[in-house]
Structures are given as structure tokens and as C-alpha cells.
C-alpha positions as CSV (number, residue, x, y, z in Angstrom):
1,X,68.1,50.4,119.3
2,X,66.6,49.0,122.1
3,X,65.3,45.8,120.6
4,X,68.8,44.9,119.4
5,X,70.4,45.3,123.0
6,X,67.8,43.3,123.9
7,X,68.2,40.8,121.4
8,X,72.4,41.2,121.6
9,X,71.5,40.3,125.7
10,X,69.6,37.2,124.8
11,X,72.4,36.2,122.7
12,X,74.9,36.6,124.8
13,X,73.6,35.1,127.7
14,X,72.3,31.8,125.8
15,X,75.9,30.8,126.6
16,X,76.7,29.3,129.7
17,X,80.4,30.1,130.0
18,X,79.2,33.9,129.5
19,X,76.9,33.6,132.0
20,X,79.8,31.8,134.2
21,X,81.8,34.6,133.3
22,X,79.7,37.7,133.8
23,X,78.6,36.3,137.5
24,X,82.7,35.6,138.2
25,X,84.0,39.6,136.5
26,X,81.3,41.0,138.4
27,X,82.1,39.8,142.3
28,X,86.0,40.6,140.9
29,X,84.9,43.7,139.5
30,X,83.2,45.5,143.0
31,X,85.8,43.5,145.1
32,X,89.1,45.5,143.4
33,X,86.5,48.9,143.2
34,X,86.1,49.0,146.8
35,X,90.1,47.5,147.9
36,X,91.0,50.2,145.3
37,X,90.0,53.7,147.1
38,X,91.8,52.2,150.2
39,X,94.8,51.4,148.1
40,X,95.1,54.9,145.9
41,X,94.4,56.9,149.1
42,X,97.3,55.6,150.9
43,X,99.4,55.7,147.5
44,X,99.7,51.8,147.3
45,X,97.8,51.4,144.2
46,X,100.5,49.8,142.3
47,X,100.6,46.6,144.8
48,X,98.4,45.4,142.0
49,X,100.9,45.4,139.2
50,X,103.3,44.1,141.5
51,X,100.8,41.2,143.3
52,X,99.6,40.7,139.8
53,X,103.6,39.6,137.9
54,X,103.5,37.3,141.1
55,X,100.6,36.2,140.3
56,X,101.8,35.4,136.5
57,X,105.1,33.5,138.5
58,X,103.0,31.1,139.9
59,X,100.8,30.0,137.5
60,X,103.3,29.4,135.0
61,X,104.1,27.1,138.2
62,X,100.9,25.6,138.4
63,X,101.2,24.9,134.9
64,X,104.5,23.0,134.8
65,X,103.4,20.9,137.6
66,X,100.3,20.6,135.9
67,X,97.9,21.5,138.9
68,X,95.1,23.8,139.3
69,X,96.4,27.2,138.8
70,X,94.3,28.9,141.5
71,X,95.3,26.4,144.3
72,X,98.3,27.1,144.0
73,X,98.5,31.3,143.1
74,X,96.4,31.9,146.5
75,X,98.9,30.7,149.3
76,X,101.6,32.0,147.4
77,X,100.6,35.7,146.5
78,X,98.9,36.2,149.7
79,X,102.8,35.3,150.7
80,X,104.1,38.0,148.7
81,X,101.5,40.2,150.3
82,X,102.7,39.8,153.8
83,X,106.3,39.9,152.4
84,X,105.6,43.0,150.2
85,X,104.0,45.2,153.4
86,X,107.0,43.7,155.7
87,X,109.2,45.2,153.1
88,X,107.9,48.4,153.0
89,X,107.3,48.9,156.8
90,X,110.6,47.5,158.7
91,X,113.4,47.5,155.8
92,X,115.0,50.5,153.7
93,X,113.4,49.2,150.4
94,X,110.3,51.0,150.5
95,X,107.4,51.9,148.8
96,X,107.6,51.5,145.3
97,X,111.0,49.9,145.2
98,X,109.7,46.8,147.0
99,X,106.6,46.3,144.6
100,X,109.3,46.5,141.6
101,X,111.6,44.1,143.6
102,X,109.2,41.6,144.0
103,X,107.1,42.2,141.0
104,X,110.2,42.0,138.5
105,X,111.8,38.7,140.2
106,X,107.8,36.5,140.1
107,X,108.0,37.5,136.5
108,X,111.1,36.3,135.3
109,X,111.2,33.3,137.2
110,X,107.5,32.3,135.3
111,X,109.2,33.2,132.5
112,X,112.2,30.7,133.3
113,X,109.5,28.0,134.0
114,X,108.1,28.4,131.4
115,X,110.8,28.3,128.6
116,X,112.2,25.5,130.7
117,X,108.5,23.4,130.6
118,X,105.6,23.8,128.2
119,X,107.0,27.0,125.9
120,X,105.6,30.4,125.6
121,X,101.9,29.2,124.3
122,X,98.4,29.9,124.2
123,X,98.1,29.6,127.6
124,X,100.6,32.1,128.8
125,X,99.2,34.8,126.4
126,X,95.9,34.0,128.4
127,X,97.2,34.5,131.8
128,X,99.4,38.0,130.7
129,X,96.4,39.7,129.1
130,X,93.6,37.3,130.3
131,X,90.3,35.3,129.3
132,X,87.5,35.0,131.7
133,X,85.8,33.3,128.6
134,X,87.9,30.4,129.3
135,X,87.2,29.3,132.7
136,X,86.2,25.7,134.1
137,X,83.5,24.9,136.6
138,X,85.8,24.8,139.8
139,X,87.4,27.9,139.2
140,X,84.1,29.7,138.8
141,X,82.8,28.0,142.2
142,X,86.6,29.1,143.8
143,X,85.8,32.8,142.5
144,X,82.6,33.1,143.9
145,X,83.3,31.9,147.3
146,X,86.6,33.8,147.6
147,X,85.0,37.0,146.2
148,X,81.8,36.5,148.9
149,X,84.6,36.2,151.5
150,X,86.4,39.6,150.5
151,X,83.1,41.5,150.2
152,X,82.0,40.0,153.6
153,X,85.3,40.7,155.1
154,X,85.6,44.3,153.8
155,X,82.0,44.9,154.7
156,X,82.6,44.1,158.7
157,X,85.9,45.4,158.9
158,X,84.8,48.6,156.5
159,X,85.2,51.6,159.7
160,X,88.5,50.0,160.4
161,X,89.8,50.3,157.2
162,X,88.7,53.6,157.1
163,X,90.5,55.0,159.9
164,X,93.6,53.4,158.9
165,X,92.8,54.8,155.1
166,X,92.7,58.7,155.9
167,X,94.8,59.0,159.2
168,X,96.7,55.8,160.4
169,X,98.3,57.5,162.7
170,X,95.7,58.9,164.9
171,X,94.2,55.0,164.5
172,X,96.8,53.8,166.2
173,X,96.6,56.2,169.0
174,X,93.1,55.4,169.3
175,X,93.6,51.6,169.9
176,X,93.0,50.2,166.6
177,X,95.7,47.2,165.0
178,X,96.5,49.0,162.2
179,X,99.0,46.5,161.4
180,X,96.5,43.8,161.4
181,X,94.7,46.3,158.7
182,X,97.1,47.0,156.7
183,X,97.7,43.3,156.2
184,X,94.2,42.6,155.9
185,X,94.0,44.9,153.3
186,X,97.0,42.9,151.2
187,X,95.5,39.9,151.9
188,X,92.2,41.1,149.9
189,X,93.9,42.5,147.4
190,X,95.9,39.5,146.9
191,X,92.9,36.9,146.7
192,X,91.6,39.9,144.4
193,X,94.2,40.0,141.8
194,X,94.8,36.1,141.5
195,X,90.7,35.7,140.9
196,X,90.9,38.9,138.2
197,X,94.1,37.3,136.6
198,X,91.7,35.0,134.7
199,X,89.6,38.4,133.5
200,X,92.5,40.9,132.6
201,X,95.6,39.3,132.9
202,X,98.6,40.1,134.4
203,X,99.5,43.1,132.3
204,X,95.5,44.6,133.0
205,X,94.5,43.4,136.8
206,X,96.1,46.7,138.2
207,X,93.8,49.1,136.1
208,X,90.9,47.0,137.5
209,X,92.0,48.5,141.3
210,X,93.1,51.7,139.7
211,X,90.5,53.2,137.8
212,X,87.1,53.0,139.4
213,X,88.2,54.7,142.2
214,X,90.4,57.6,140.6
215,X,87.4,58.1,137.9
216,X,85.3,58.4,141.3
217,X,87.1,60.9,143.2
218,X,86.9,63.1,140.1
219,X,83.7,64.1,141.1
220,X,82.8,62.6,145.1
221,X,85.2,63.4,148.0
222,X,83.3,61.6,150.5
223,X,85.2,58.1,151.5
224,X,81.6,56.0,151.7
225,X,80.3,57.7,148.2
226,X,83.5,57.1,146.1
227,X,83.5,53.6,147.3
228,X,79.7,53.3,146.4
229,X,80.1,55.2,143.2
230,X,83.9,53.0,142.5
231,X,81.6,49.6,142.8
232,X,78.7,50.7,140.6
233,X,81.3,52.0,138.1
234,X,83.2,49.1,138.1
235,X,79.8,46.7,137.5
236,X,79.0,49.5,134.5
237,X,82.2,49.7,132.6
238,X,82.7,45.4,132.9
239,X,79.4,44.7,131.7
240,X,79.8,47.4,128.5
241,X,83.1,45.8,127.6
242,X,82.0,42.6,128.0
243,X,79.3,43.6,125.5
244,X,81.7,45.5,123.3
245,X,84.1,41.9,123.5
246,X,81.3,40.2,122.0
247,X,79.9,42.4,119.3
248,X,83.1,43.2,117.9
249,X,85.2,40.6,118.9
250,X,87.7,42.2,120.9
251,X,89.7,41.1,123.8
252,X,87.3,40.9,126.9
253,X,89.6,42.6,129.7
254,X,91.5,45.4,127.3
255,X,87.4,46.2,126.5
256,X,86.7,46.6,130.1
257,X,90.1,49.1,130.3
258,X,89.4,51.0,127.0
259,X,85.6,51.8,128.8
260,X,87.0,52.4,131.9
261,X,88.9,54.9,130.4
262,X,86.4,56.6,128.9
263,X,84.5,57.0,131.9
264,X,87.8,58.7,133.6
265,X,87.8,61.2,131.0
266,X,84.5,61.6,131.5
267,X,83.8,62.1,135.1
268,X,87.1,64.6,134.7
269,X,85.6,66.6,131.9
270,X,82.7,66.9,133.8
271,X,84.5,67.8,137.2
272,X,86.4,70.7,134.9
273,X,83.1,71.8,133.4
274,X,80.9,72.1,136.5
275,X,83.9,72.9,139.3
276,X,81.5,75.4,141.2
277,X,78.0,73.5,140.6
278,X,78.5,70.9,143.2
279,X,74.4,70.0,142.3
280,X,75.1,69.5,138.6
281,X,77.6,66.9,139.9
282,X,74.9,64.5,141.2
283,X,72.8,65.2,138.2
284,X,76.0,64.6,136.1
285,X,76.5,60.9,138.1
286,X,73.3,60.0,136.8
287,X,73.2,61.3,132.8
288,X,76.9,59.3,133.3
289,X,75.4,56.0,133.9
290,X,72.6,56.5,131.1
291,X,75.4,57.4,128.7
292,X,77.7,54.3,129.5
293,X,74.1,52.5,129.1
294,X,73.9,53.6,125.6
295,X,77.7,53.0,124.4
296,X,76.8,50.1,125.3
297,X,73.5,49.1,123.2
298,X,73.8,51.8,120.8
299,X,75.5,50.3,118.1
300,X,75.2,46.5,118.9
301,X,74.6,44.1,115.7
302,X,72.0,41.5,115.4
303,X,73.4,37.9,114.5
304,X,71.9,35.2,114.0
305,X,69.9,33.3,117.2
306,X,71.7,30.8,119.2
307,X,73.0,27.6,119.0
308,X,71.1,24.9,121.5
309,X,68.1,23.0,119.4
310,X,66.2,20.3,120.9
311,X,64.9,17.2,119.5
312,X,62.8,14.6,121.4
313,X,66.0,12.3,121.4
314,X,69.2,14.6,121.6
315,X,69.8,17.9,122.4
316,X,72.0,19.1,119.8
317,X,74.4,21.6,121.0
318,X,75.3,23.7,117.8
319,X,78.9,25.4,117.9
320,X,78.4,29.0,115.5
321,X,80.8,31.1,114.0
322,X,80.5,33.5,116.2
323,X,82.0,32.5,119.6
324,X,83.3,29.7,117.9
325,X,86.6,29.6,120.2
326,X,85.1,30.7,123.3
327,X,82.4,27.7,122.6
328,X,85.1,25.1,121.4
329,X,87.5,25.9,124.8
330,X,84.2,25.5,127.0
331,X,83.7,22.0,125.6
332,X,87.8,20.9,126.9
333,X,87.0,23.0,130.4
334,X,84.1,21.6,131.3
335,X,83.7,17.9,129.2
336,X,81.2,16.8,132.1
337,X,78.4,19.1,130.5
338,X,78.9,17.8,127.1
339,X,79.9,14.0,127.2
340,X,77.5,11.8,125.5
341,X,75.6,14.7,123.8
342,X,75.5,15.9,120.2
343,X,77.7,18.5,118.5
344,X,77.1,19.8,115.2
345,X,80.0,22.5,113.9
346,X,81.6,23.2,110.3
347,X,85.0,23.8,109.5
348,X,88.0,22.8,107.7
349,X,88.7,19.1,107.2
350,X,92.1,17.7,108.3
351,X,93.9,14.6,108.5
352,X,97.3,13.4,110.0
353,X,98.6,10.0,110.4
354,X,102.0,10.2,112.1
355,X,103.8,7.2,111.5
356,X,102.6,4.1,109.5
357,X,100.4,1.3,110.7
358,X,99.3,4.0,113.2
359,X,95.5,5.5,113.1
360,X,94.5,8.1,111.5
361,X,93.7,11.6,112.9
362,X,91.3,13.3,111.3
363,X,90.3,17.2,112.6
364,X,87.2,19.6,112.0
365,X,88.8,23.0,113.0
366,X,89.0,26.3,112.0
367,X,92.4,28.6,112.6
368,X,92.3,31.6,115.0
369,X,94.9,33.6,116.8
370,X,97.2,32.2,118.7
371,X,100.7,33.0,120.9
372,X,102.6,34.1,118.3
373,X,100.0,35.2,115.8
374,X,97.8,33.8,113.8
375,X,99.1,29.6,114.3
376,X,96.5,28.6,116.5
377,X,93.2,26.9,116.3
378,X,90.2,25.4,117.3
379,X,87.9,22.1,116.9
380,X,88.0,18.6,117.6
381,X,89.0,15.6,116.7
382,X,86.2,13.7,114.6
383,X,86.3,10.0,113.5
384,X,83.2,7.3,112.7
385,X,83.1,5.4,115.9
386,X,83.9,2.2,114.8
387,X,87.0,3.1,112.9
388,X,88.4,5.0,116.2
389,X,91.8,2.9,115.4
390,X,91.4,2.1,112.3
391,X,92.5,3.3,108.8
392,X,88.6,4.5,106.9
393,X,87.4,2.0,105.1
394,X,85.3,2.1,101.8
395,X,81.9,2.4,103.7
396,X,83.0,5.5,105.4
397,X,85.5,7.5,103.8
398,X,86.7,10.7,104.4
399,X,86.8,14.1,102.6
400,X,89.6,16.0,100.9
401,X,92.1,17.9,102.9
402,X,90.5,21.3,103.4
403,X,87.6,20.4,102.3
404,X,84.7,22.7,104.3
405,X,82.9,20.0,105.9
406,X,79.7,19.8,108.7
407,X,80.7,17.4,111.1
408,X,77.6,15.8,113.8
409,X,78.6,13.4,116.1
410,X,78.7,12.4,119.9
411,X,81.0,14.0,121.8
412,X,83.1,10.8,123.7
413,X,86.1,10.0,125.1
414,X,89.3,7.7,124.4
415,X,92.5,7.3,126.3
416,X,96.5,6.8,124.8
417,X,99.3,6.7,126.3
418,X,97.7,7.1,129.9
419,X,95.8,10.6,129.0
420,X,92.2,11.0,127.7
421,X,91.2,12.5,125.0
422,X,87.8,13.8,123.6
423,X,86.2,13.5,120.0
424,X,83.2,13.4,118.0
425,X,81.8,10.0,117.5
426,X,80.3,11.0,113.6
427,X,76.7,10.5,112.7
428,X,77.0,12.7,109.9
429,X,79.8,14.2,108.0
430,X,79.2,16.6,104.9
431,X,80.6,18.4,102.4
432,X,79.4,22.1,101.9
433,X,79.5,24.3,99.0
434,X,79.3,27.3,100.6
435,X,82.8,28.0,102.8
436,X,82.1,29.5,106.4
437,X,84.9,31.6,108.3
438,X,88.2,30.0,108.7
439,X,89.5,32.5,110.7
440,X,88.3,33.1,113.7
441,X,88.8,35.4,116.7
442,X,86.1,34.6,119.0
């Protein structure tokens, strides 16, 4: 059992973007743990949903003006942050009513934007239920720095936002801004939900904020050991359904909800079992963690090893079936690690010439879920280099439609119409017997 967690690790983190991603859904993972026991004890948990449909408003934005998502979803949430608490303080919406206000209008204005602009695809499905999988360079570099910043912040400012958390009142007596708090704790929340928008998704972010810190008080009632216990949960139950998302190919952030979940039920069965045996409670902390441990590596499956081989001239970067998506996308997010290097996948042959005396398209892909079902799908575009415009020619044909095929080539680039485009320069194209996959999920 061990062995094949171990081996399942190795795996896993062979991949860069899973690497990229684990380092990114950790920092987001303690950073909404510890804004989250602030945010449930002063019964504003649910700014999260409502930050979170704002969130959704502007990158469906971003996307119709075709500009980096995250530049533009900071400025304006932590807007709707400020606006939300001035709601709630100085008007008669309050409370719960402004969060629905707010939240409800970002979301049907993306939804507008969207209908109006690029059409309910892919892409929108990612940023409503999330995929940290799918993440380029930059934003990882953005997420790190802005989660350092609001684990810095809350780290100073942590006996502030104390006082202000159990008795504002008497806070404010005692000198402190609790204004200037309270918006200090929006504004981290804010940054918080736009960076775990790419992890959960709009729909998910809030039960990122939400559960580590209710599973917590189950079974801790001091403020400084929930928060403790909160991050260390949150790290747990992210990395098992991360692991979970890649064994069984499920959706990364609804894994990270299902185990988070779990543990809820589990810290409150335990907190009902041992109500008068405050020292089994430590002890049951502890046999927690080993248990999450466990669900974790207890029923992992061993696949086969992973994808990079080297040769003295190339390295060739092998795209499997497993991960195949997740593996594919990284190549389009991040075409600087890739360019001139060589990819070897299989997959379905396809061809399309759209009009005559125009080239011909030809496709190595493989079909996998998409907006509305199962119509999307993943590859590249594969062609021998010197017939990158030109109809094939005797010397180099192509294969049958649908045809399972191994493509190798050089991963290049070409522009038309004013917009690049990447493809595989072939060095090898073949026809296999046996048929791989053609649907994938991961």
C-alpha cells in the first residue's frame, strides 16, 4: 500500500503543471482556512459565494476583451469588497441581502458577456466549477506572490483581527480601527477567492472558506488552535483530493469538497462520541490526520511510469493517456516550455480542408468532455513540415480518417490571419493496430 502511494506520488509529480498546481492550491488552500474562522465567527461566511459570482462577472470580462483574467478580477472584486462591507454597515441592505444583491447582478452580467462574445464554452465551465490543472506560468507566479502577501498580512495584523473577530465592540473602545479591519479582512478574502476561482470555481470557492474552519471548531474552541488546525486541514483534504482527481479522474476542486466533507462528518462524529473526554479529542486530531493519510494512499492504482524520455539529441516529451487533457492544455498555456522540442502522442487521425485551393488541416486528437457534454477535445494540429500549406503529396501522404495513428514531431509555430498557431512539425507518423482511448477525461 505504501509502495503504490509512493509510486502514485512519483507519478503525479513527474508533471510540471501538477507540481505548478499543488504549490498554487496549497498557498490558496491555508490562505481561505485562516480568512475563514474570522469570516464564520462574525457570520460573514457567505461573502465568498457572493465575492466568488463577482469573481465569475469579471472574467467572462477578461475573456471578451481577451486579457489576462486575473489582472483584471483583482481591482474589481476587491471593489465589490469595499462596496459589499459599505453595504452592509451604512445602508438598510444588510447582511445577507447585500451578498445576494451583488452576487446575483456580477453573475448575470458574465452571463450577458458572455452570450453576447465567445458563447457558453469550455472555458466558462472551467471558471464555474474550476481547473487548477489548467493554469499558465504567470498566473502561477501572480498566485504565489498574492497568496505570500495575504499570509504575510494576516500574520502581522493576526491580534487585530482577533479582537475585531470575537468582540468588535469592545475593539473599538479600546482604540483599534476596526473599520480599517474589517476591510482588511474583505480585501484578503477578495484576492483569496479570485486566486481559488482557478482551483474550485465559482460554484466551489465558498466551501474552500467554509469548511476547514466549521470542521475545526467541531472539536477546538480556542481562536489560535482552530485557525492552526483550519490550515493543516485545509493542506490535508486538498492534497487527498488532488490525489483522488488523479487516480480516478474526477474533477480536482469537487474532490477537494467531497474530502472536505468527509472530514466534517468526521471531526463531528467524533465531537458527539467523546463530548466529556476533552483528552481523547487531541488524540482524536491526530488518528484524524493518519486516517485522511490513508483514504488517500489506500486504494491508489499503479499506471504505467511517466512520460519524459531522453535521448542524446531530443528530449521527447511523451503525452499518455492518462492526463492526456491536462498534458495537451499545458502545451497551449505555456508554449515557451515546449517550442522546438519533440512530442510523441496517439490518437485519432482527422482532416479538414475548408474551402478549395486552401490547405489542408490535418488533427491527432482524442474527444473528451466538454461544455455541453461530451463535444470537446484535445490534440494538435500535425502536418509534414514542408507541406505546412500545401495539399500531401505522394511522398507523404496521410492516413484514413479515424484512423488510430502515432504522431512525432516538433512542436512549432505558424501565424494566419494575424494569430499564431502551434503544431507538430511530423518526423513520424504511424498507423497502430491496437486502438488507445478515445475518450478521455483527464
Amino acid at each position: 500500500m505504501v509502495s503504490n502511494f509512493i509510486t502514485t506520488l512519483s507519478e503525479m509529480f513527474s508533471y510540471t503543471f501538477i507540481v505548478r498546481a499543488f504549490i498554487v492550491g496549497s498557498l490558496v488552500s491555508i490562505c481561505a482556512a485562516l480568512l475563514g474562522v474570522s469570516l464564520v465567527l462574525k457570520r460573514y461566511s457567505m461573502i465568498g459565494d457572493g465575492l466568488s459570482h463577482v469573481g465569475f462577472g469579471t472574467l467572462a470580462l477578461a475573456t471578451a476583451l481577451n486579457v489576462a483574467p486575473l489582472t483584471v478580477s483583482i481591482p474589481i472584486v476587491l471593489a465589490a469588497a469595499f462596496l459589499l462591507l459599505r453595504l452592509s454597515e451604512n445602508s438598510r441592505i444588510k447582511g445577507d441581502a447585500a451578498i445576494a444583491l451583488i452576487s446575483t447582478s456580477s453573475l448575470a452580467i458574465g452571463v450577458v458577456i458572455i452570450s453576447q462574445t465567445t458563447g457558453m464554452n469550455t472555458d466558462v465551465c472551467n471558471y464555474l466549477f474550476g481547473s487548477i490543472l489548467a493554469m499558465s506560468k504567470s498566473d502561477v507566479h501572480l498566485s504565489i506572490i498574492l497568496s505570500v502577501t495575504v499570509l504575510t498580512l494576516f500574520i502581522v495584523f493576526y491580534n487585530k483581527l482577533f479582537a475585531i473577530t470575537f468582540d468588535e465592540t469592545f475593539a473599538k473602545a479600546t482604540g483599534v480601527k476596526t473599520g480599517i479591519y474589517n476591510m482588511l479582512i474583505a480585501f484578503l478574502t477578495a484576492i483569496t477567492i479570485v486566486l481559488g476561482m482557478r482551483m474550485m470555481g465559482a460554484m466551489l470557492i465558498s466551501s474552500l472558506i467554509i469548511f476547514p474552519a466549521l470542521t475545526s471548531m467541531r472539536l477546538l474552541k480556542k481562536f489560535k488552535n482552530v485557525t492552526i488546525c483550519s490550515a493543516i486541514l485545509s493542506i490535508i483534504c486538498f492534497f487527498i483530493g488532488i490525489i483522488i482527481s488523479y487516480v480516478y479522474a474526477t474533477p480536482t476542486g469537487a474532490s477537494v469538497v467531497i474530502i472536505n466533507i468527509i472530514a466534517f462528518l468526521l471531526f463531528w462524529g467524533i465531537n458527539t462520541l467523546t463530548k466529556e473526554k476533552r483528552a481523547m479529542k487531541k488524540v482524536s486530531i491526530v488518528s484524524l490526520i493518519v486516517i485522511f493519510v490513508l483514504l488517500g494512499c489506500g486504494n491508489t492504482k499503479t499506471v504505467s511510469p511517466i512520460p519524459v524520455k531522453s535521448s542524446e539529441e531530443n528530449t521527447v516529451i511523451e503525452i499518455r493517456e492518462k492526463m492526456f487533457i491536462a498534458q495537451t492544455n499545458d502545451v497551449y498555456l505555456n508554449p515557451e516550455d515546449y517550442i522546438g522540442k519533440t512530442i510523441k502522442l496517439e490518437g485519432l487521425f482527422k482532416a479538414e480542408q475548408y474551402a478549395e485551393n486552401t490547405p489542408l488541416y490535418c488533427f491527432v486528437l482524442r474527444y473528451g468532455p466538454g461544455c455541453c457534454g461530451s463535444d470537446g477535445n484535445a490534440g494538435f494540429e500535425v502536418a509534414w513540415n514542408e507541406q505546412r500549406s500545401t495539399a500531401p503529396t505522394a511522398a507523404k501522404t496521410y492516413p484514413n480518417i479515424d484512423d488510430w495513428v502515432e504522431a512525432v514531431g516538433v512542436l512549432k509555430t505558424y501565424e494566419e490571419d494575424g494569430y499564431p498557431y502551434l503544431y507538430l512539425a511530423l518526423t513520424d507518423l504511424t498507423i497502430l493496430d491496437q486502438r488507445g482511448v478515445e475518450y478521455v477525461t483527464q
